[in-house]
PASEBA-1860 file (N, C-alpha, C; in nm, 3 decimals):
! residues 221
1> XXXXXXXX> 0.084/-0.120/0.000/0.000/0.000/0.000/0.087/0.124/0.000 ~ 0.052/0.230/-0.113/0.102/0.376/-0.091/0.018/0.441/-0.061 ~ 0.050/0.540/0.036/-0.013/0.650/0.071/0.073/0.790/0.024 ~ 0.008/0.872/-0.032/0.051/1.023/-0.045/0.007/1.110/0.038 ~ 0.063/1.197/0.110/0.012/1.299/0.171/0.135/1.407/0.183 ~ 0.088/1.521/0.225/0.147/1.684/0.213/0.225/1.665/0.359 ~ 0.132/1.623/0.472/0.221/1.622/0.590/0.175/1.467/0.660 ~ 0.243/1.495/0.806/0.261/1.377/0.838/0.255/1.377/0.990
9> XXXXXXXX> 0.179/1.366/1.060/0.139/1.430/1.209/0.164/1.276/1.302 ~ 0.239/1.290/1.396/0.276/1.146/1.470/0.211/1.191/1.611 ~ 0.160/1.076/1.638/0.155/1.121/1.806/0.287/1.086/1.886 ~ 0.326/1.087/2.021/0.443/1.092/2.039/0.492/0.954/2.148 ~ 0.388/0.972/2.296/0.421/0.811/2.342/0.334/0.716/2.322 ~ 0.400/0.606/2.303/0.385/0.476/2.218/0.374/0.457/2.050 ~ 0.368/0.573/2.030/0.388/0.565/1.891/0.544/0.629/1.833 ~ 0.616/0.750/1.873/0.695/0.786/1.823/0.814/0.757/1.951
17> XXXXXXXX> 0.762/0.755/2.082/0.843/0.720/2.206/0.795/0.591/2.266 ~ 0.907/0.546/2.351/0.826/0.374/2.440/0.882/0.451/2.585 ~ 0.779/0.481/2.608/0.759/0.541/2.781/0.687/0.460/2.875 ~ 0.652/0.330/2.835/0.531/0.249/2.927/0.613/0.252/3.074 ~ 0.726/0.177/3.057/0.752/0.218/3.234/0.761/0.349/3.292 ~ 0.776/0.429/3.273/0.798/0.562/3.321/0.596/0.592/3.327 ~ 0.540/0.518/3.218/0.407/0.607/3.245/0.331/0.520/3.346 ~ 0.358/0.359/3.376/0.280/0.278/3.437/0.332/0.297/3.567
25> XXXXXXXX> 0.448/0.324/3.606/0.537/0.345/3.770/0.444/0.461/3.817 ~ 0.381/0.584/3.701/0.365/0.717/3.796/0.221/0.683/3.798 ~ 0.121/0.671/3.740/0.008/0.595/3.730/-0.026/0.509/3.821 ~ 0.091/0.423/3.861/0.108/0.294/3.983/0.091/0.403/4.094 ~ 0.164/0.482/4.179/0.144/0.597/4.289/0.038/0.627/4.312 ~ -0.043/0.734/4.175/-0.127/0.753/4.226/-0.287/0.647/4.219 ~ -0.272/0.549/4.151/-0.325/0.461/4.163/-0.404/0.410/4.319 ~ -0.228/0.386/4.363/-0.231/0.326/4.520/-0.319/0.426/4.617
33> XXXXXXXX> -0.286/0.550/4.554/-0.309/0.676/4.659/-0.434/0.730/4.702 ~ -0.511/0.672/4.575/-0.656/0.669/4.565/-0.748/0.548/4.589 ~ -0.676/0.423/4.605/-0.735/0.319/4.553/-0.815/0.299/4.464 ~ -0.740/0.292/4.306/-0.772/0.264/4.198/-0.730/0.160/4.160 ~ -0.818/0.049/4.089/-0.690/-0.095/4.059/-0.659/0.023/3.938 ~ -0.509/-0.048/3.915/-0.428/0.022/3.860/-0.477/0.046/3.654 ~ -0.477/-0.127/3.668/-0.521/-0.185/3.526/-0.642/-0.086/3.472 ~ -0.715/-0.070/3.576/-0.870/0.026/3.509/-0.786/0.135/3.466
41> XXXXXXXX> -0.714/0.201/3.524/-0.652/0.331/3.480/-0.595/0.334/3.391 ~ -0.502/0.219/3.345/-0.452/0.204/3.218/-0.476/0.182/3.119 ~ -0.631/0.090/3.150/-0.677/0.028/3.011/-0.747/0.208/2.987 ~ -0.811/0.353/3.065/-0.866/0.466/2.976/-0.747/0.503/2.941 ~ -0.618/0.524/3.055/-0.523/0.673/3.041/-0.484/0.673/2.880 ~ -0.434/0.570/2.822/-0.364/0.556/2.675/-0.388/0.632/2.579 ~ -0.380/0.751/2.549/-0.383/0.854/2.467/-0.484/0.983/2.511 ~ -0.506/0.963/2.641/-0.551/1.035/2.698/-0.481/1.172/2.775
49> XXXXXXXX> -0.512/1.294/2.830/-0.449/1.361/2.841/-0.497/1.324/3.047 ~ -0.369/1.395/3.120/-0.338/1.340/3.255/-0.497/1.363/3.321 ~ -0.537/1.490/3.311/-0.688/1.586/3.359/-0.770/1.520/3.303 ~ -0.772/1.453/3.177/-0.915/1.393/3.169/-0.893/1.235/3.237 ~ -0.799/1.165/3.272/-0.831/1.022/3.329/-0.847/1.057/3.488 ~ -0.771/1.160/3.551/-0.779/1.186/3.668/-0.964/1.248/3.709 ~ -1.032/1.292/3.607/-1.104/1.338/3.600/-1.228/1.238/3.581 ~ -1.204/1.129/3.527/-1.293/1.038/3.475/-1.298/0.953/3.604
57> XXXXXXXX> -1.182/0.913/3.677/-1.167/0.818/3.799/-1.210/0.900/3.940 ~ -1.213/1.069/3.963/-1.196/1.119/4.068/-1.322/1.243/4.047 ~ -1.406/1.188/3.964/-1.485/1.335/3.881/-1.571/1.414/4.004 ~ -1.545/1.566/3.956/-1.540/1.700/4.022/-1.438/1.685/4.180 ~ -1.310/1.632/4.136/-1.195/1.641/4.219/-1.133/1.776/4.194 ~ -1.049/1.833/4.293/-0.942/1.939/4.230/-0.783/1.830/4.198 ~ -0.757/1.851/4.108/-0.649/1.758/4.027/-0.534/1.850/4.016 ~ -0.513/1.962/4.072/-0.411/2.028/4.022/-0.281/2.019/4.112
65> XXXXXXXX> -0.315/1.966/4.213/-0.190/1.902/4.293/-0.165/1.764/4.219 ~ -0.214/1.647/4.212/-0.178/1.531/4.175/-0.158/1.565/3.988 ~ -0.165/1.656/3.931/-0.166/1.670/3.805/0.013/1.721/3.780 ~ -0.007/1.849/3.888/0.165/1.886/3.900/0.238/1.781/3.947 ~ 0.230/1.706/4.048/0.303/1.606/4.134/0.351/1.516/3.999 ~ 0.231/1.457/3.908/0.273/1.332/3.815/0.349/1.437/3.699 ~ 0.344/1.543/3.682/0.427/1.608/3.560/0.594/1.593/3.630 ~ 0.580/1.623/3.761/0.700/1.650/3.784/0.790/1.533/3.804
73> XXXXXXXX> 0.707/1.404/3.805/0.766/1.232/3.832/0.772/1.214/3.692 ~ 0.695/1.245/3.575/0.716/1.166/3.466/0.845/1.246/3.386 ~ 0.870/1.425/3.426/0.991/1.507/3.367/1.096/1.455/3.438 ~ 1.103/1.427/3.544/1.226/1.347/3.642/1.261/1.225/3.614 ~ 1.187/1.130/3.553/1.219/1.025/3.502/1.199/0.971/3.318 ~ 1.348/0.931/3.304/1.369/0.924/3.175/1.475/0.773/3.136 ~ 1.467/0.693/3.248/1.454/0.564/3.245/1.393/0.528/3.166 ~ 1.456/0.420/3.052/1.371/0.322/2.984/1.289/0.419/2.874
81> XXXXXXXX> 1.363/0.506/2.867/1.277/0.566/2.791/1.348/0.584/2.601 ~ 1.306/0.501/2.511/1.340/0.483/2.409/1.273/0.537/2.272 ~ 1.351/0.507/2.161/1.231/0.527/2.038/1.211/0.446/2.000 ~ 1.047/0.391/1.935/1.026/0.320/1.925/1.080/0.275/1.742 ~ 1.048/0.151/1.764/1.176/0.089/1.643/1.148/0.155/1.517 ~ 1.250/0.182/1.401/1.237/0.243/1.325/1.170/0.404/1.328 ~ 1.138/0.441/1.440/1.077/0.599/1.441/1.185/0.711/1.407 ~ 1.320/0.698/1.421/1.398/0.812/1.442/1.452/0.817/1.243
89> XXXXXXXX> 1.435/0.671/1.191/1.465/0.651/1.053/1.355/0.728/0.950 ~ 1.186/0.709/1.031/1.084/0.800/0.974/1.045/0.848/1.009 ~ 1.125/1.000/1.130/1.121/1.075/1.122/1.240/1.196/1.052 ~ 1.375/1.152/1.061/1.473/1.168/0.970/1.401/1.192/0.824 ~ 1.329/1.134/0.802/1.292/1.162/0.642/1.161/1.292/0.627 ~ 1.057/1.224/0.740/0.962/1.345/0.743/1.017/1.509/0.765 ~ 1.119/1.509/0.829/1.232/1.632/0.845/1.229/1.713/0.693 ~ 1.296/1.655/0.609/1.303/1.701/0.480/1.140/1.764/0.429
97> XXXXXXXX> 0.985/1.734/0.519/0.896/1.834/0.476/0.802/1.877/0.572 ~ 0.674/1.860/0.583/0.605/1.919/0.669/0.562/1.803/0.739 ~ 0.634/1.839/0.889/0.570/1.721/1.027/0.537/1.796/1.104 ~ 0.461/1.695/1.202/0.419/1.753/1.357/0.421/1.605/1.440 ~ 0.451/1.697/1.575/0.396/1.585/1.705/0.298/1.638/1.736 ~ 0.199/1.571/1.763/0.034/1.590/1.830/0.033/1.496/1.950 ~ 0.077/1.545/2.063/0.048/1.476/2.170/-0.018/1.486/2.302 ~ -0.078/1.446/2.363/-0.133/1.468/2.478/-0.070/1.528/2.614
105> XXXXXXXX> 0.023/1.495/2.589/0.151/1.504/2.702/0.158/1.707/2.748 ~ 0.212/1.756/2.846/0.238/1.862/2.841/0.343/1.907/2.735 ~ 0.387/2.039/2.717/0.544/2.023/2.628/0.657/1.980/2.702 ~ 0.647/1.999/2.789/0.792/2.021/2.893/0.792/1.883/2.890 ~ 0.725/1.774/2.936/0.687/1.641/2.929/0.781/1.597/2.784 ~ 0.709/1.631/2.691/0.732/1.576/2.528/0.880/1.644/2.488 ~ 0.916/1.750/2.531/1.027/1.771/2.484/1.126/1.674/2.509 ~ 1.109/1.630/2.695/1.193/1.550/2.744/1.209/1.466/2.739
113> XXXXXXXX> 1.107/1.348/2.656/1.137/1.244/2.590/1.152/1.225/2.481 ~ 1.108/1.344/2.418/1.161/1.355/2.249/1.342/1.312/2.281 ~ 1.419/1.465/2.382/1.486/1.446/2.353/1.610/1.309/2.385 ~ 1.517/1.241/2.539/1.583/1.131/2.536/1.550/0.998/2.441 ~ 1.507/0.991/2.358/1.445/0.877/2.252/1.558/0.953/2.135 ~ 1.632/1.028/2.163/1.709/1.091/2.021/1.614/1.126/1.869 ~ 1.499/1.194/1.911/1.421/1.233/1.812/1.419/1.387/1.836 ~ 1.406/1.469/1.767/1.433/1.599/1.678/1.278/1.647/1.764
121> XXXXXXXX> 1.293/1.798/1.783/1.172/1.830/1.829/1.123/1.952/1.700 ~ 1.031/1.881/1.686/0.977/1.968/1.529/0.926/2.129/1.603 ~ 0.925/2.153/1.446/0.887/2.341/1.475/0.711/2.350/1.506 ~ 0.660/2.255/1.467/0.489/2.205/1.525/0.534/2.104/1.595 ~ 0.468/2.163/1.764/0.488/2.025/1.799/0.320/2.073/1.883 ~ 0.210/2.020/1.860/0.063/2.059/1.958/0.071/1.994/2.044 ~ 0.123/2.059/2.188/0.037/1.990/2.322/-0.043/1.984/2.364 ~ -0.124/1.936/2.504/-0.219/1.953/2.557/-0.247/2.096/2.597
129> XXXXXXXX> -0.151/2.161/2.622/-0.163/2.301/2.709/-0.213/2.436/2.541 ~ -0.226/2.343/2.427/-0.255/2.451/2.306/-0.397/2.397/2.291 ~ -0.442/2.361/2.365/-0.627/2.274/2.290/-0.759/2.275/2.427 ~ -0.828/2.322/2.402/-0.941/2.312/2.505/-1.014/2.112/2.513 ~ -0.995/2.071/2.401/-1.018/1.972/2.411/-0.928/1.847/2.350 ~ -0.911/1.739/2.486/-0.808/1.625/2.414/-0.870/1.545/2.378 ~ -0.787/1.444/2.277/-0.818/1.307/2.236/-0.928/1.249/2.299 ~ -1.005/1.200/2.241/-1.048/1.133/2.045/-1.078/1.290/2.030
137> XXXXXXXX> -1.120/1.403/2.108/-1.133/1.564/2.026/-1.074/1.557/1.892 ~ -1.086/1.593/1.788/-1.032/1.611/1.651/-0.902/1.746/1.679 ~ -0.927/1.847/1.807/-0.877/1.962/1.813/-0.756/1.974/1.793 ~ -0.650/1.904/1.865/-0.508/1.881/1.864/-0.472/1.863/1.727 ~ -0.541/1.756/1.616/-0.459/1.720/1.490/-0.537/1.814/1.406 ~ -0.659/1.886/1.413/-0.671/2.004/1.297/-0.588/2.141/1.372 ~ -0.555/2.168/1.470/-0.474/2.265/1.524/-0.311/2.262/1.433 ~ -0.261/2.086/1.441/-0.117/2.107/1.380/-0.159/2.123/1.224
145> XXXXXXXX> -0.245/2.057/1.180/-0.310/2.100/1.014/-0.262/2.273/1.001 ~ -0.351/2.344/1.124/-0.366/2.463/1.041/-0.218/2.551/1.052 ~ -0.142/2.502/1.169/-0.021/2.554/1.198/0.123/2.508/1.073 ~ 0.065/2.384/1.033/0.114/2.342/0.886/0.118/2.399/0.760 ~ -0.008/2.472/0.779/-0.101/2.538/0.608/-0.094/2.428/0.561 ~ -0.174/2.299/0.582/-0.187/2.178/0.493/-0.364/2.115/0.526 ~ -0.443/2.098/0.472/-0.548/2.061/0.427/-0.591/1.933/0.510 ~ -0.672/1.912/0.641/-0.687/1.813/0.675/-0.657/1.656/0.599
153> XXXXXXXX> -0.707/1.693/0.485/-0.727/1.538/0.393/-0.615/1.521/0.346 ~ -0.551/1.590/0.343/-0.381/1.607/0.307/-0.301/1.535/0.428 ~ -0.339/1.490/0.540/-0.235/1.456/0.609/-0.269/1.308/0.655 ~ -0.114/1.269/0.666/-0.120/1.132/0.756/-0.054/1.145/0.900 ~ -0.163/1.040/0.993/-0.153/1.032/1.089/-0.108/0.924/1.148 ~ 0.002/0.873/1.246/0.022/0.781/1.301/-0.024/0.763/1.450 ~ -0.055/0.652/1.493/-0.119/0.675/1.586/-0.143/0.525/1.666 ~ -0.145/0.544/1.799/-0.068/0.370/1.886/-0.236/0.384/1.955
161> XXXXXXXX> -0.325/0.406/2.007/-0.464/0.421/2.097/-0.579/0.438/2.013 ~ -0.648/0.406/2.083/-0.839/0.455/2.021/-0.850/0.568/1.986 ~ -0.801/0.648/2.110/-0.844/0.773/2.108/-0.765/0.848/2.039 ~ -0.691/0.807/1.996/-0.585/0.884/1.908/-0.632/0.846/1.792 ~ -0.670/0.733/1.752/-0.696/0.708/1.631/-0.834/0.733/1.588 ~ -0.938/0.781/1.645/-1.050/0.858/1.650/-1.020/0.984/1.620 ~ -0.944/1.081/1.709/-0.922/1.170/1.686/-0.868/1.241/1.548 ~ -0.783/1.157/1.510/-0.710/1.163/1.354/-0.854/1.134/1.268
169> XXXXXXXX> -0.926/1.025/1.291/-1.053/1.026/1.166/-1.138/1.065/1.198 ~ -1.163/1.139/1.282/-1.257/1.281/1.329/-1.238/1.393/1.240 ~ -1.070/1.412/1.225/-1.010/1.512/1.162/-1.028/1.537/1.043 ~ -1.097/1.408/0.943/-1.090/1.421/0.815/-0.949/1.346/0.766 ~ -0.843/1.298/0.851/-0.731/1.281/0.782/-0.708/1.123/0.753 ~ -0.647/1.093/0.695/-0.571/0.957/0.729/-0.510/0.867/0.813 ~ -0.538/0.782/0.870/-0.439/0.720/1.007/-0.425/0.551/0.934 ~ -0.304/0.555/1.025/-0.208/0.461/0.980/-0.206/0.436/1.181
177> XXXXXXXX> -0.241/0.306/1.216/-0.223/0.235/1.366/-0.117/0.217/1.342 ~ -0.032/0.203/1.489/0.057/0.083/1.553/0.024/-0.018/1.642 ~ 0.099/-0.118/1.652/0.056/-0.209/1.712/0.140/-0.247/1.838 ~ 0.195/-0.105/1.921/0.290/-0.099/1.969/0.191/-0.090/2.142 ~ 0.078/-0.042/2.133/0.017/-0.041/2.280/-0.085/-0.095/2.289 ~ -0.154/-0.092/2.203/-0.296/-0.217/2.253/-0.337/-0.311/2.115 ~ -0.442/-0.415/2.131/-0.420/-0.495/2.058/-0.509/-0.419/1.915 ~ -0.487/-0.439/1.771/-0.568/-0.414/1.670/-0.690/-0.410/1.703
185> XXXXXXXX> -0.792/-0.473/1.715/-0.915/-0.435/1.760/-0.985/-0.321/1.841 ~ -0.865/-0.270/1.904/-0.927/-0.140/1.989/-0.851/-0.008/1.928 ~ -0.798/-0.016/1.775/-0.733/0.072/1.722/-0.852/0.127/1.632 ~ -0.947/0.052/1.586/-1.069/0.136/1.533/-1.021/0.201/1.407 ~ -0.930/0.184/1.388/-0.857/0.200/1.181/-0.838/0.070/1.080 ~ -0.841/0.098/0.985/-0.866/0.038/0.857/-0.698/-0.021/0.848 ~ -0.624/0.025/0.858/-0.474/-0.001/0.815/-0.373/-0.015/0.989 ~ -0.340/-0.113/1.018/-0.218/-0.090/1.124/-0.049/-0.152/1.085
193> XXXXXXXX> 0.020/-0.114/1.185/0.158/-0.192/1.119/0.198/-0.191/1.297 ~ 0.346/-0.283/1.278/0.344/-0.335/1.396/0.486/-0.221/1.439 ~ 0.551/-0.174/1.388/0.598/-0.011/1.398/0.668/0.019/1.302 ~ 0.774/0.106/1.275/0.814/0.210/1.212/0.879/0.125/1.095 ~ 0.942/0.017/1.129/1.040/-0.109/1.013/0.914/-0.116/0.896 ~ 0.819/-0.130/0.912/0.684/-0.170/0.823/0.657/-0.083/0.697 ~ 0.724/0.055/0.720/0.717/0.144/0.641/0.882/0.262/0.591 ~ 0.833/0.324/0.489/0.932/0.353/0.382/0.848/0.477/0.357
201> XXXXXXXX> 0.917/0.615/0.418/0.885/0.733/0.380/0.965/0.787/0.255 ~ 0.947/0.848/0.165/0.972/0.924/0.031/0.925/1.079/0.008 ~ 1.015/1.124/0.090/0.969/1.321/0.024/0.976/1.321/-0.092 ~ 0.891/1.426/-0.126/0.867/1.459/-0.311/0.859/1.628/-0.270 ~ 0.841/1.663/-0.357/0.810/1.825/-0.409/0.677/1.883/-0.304 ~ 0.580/1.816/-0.334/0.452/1.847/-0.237/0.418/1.754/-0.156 ~ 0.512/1.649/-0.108/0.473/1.592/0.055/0.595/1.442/0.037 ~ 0.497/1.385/0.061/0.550/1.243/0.120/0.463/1.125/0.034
209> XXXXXXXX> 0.570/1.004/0.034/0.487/0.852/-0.016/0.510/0.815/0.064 ~ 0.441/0.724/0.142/0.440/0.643/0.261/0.443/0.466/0.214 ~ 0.507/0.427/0.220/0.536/0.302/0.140/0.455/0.202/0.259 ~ 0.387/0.105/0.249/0.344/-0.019/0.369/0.381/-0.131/0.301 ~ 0.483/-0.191/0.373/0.534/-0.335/0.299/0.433/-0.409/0.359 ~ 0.398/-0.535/0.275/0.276/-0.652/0.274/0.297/-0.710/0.417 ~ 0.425/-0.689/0.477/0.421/-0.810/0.605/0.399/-0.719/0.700 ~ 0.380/-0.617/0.656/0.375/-0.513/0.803/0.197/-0.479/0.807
217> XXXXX> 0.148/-0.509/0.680/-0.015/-0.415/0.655/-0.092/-0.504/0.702 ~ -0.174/-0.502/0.797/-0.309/-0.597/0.874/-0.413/-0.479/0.834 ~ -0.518/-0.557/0.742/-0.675/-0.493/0.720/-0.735/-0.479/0.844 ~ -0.814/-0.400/0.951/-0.914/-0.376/1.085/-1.011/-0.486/1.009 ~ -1.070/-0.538/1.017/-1.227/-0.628/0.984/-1.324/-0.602/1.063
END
């Protein structure tokens, strides 16, 4: 399968970063702290932004202590914190035109694992702190669209969660799953790959070919 598109919008952990220990240890805390089994929290938090799972488990809590507390455990820790395979090879190429990170994360958060995963921090990068509403919201990936000057339908999206991958076909755009955080069935897209090795980016003049080799492309059914 080829795909063409103008840009190329990644989300950032589990899809462009592997942060699961760093995100399941701080999650584990306040988990305990509340008595939450932990697992419930993990199976919403996954592309979720920190205020809406704290919000969904603790609703009409004030969160702004345990919201600072977990920013300041997940910027302090950068253990285990990697890129995920083949990401730094396609993003190296998306470099040469128009990218973004669209992530849930704060910036200060995303910078700091951008920069420990040895990935490049693009000139769009949409956090949580630029959007009134997060994931599956469409807001975050038509926000980096318009900060792009590129045409919703014009872009491809990568994307590891539901809600991420909602959000991208909310947007009007294209998404392309990984199969890097939960299983295919709860990715809710037409196309997944199992990460970054699966595919073969190609800048051109007005965007990108996105190459999907046959052993990497699983149809959603």
């Amino acid at each position: 399968m080829k795909v063409q598109c103008a840009a190329v919008l990644f989300d950032m952990d589990g899809t462009l970063v592997d942060s699961t220990a760093v995100v399941e240890r701080c999650w584990e805390r306040w988990s305990l702290q509340h008595g939450i089994p932990l697992a419930d929290v993990l199976r919403f938090s996954h592309g979720r932004p920190t205020l809406q799972t704290m919000e969904h488990f603790r609703h009409g809590e004030d969160h702004s202590r345990d919201a600072a507390e977990m920013l300041q455990s997940e910027v302090g820790e950068t253990d285990g914190v990697a890129a995920i395979a083949g990401a730094n090879a396609a993003v190296l190429a998306c470099a040469q035109g128009k990218w973004a990170v669209v992530t849930s994360a704060p910036r200060e958060l995303a910078e700091v694992r951008l920069k420990a995963a040895g990935i490049p921090i693009p000139e769009v990068l949409v956090s949580v702190e630029q959007v009134q509403r997060g994931k599956p919201d469409p807001e975050s990936f038509l926000r980096a669209a318009e900060l792009l000057n590129v045409a919703p339908a014009d872009c491809l999206v990568f994307e590891d969660t539901g809600p991420g991958v909602e959000a991208g076909l909310r947007a009007g755009m294209q998404v392309i799953g990984l199969l890097t955080t939960v299983a295919r069935d709860q990715l809710g897209c037409e196309h997944v790959i199992r990460d970054f090795r699966d595919i073969r980016v190609t800048p051109h003049e007005t965007g990108f070919e996105v190459e999907v080799s046959e052993a990497g492309l699983s149809s959603q059914m």
